[in-house]
C-alpha positions, 0 to 999 in steps of 0.5 A: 480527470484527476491528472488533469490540474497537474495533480499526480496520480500518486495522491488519490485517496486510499481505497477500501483495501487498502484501509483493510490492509492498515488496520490488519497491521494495526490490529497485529501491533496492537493485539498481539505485539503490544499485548505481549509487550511484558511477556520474556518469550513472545509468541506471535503469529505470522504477520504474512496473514496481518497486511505484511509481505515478506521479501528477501527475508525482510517484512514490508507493508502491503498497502493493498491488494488491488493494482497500482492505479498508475499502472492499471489505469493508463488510460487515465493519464495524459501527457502534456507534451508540445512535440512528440510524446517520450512519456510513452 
């Protein structure tokens, strides 16, 4: 299948949620971060509802909802091992 060019599983297209993630981020910086850009004491919501997570007191993008293909789709992969496997 998609792995089966040598192509990594890593470069499949972005899937709707994820699209929904960025433009929730988008719509964060530009609607209420920019929007406030002039303002001394800003006032913004949290971004945990605006396609951020929050860990260890640092905010990072969630890509996505869904789980990674890579690991929700073992099946997949395929390994291109002469001998035993040790990709397993």
């Amino acid at each position: 299948m998609f792995t089966s060019l040598n192509r990594s599983i890593d470069n499949i297209q972005p899937t709707s949620p994820a699209l929904t993630q960025h433009v929730l981020r988008a719509a964060y910086q530009a609607g209420h971060c920019w929007s406030q850009a002039l303002i001394d004491v800003v006032d913004l919501p949290s971004p945990d509802k605006w396609g951020w997570i929050r860990v260890n007191d640092e905010w990072f993008p969630l890509w996505s909802v869904l789980p990674e293909a890579s690991m929700a789709c073992r099946e997949l992969l395929s390994c291109g091992c002469k001998r035993q496997c040790s990709a397993a």
